[in-house]
N, C-alpha and C positions, 0 to 999 in steps of 0.2 A: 756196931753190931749189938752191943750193950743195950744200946736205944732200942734198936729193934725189937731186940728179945722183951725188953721191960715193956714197953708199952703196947704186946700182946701183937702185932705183927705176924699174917699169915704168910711168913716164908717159907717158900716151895725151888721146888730147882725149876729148872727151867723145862724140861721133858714134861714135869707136871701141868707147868702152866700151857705150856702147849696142845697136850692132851686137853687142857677145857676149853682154849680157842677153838683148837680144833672142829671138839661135840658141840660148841656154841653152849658149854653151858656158863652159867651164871660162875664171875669170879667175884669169889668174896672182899669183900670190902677188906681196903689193910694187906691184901695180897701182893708181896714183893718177891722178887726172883735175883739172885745177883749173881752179876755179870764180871770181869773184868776182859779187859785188852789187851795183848800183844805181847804176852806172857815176860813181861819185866822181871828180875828176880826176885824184886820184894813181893812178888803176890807169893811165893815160896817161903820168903824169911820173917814175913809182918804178915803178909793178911792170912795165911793159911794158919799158924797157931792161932788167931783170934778166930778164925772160922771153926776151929777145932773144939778150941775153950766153949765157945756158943752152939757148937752142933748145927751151923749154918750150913748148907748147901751153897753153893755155889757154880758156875761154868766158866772157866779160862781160856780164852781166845788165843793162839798161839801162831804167833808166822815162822813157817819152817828155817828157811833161810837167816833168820835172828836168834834161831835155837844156840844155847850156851857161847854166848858172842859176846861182846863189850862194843858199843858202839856210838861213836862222840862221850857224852856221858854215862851212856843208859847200860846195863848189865842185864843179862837176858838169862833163864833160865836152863838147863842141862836136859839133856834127855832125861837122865838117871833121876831130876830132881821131878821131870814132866811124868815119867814113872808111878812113882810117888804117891803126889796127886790123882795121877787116873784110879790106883789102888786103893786108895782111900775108903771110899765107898762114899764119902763125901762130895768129893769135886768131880764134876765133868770135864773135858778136854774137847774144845773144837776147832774148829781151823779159822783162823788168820790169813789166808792165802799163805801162797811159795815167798813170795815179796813185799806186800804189801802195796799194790799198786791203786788207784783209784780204779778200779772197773769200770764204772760211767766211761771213765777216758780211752779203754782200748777197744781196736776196733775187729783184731783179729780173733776170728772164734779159736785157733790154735792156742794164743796166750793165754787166752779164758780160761781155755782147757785145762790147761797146766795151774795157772796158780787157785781153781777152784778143783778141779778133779784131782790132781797129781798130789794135792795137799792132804787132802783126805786120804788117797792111800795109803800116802809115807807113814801118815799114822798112824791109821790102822795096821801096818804093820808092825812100827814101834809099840803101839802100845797094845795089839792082841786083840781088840776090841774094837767094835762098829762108832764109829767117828759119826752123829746124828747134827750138828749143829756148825753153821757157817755165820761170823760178823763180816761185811761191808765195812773194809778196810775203809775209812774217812765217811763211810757214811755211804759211799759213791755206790748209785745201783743202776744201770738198766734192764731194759727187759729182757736183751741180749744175757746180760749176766744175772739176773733172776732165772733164767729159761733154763742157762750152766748150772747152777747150784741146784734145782730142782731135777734135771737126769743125772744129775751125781749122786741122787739117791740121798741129800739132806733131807731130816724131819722138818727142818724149819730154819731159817736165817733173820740175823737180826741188823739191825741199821741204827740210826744215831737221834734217828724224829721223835718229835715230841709226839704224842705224851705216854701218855696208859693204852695197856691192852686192853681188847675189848674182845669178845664172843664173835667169831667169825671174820675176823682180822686174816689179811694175807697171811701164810703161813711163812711166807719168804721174803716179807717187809714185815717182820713184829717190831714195835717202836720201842723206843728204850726211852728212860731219863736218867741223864747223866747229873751225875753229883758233880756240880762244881769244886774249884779250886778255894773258893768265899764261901766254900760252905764250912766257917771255923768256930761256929755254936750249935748248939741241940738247936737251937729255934729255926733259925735257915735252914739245916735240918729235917727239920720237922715241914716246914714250909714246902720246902722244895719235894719230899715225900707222899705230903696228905692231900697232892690234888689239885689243895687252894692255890699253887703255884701255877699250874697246869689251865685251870679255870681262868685267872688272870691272863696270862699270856695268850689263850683261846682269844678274850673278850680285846688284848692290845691287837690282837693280827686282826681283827675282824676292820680296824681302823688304816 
């Protein structure tokens, strides 16, 4: 975030950048939006004081059913702590599905229902406030679950494809780029942020 901020980075939340896909207008070069997954605890104990110290925006993805849980390894955050966060005026809150399920893979509109619609309510009533954004749990989307997320009344839903946003991009497939696990220097970093990552891999798929 350090990086971000020093090397002049237009971060935005995600509503914002959404609003310029939306009008089709022009995003500024250097425009990042940050995201996290499946509301883990340390996006509570690590990433939000550093989101804080830097004045970052951010959007936390949460799956209801993993709320304040411990599971295999993983420690999941609290309502009280998802609270918090929504209050902040910082972080956004959106939904993870009820479960987490691959979407692509179910066939019933009933199931849809519930872990795309029934998700967003629960929060909305947890946290008092209109729940605007859905992540594609593994990525996984059909159109059937595109068509779900969109009468659920989402602004916009994100997925796990490469690369950058662009002006007039689906509202309910916006692509993300994930920071790897290798990414353990500014340079990769840097790499995997400015594009030229993005460019490369365009010009490897082409083959």
């Amino acid at each position: 975030m350090r990086f971000l901020r020093e090397r002049k980075y237009n971060i935005v939340s995600l509503e914002e950048l959404t609003d310029l896909i939306k009008n089709k207008k022009k995003i500024p070069s250097g425009t990042v939006a940050i995201t996290f997954d499946d509301g883990y605890l340390d996006n509570y104990t690590h990433a939000y004081p550093v989101l804080k110290k830097y004045n970052i925006p951010a959007t936390i993805f949460v799956v209801i059913n993993r709320i304040g849980r411990h599971l295999g390894n993983d420690d999941y955050m609290s309502w009280n702590q998802i609270r918090e966060l929504s209050e902040s005026g910082l972080i956004t809150i959106g939904s993870h599905s009820m479960n987490h399920p691959n979407l692509s893979e179910i066939n019933s509109e009933e199931q849809l229902k519930e872990e795309v619609f029934e998700s967003k309510k629960i929060l909305e009533k947890e946290l008092n406030q209109e729940v605007k954004f859905f992540s594609y749990p593994f990525g996984g989307r059909s159109l059937e679950a595109r068509r779900m997320v969109s009468l659920s009344g989402y602004k916009a839903a994100v997925g796990t494809n490469f690369p950058k946003g662009s002006p007039g991009d689906d509202l309910y497939a916006l692509k993300r780029l994930r920071i790897s696990e290798n990414c353990r220097n500014m340079f990769i970093f840097w790499v995997e942020t400015s594009g030229f990552y993005t460019h490369i891999k365009e010009q490897r798929d082409d083959y």
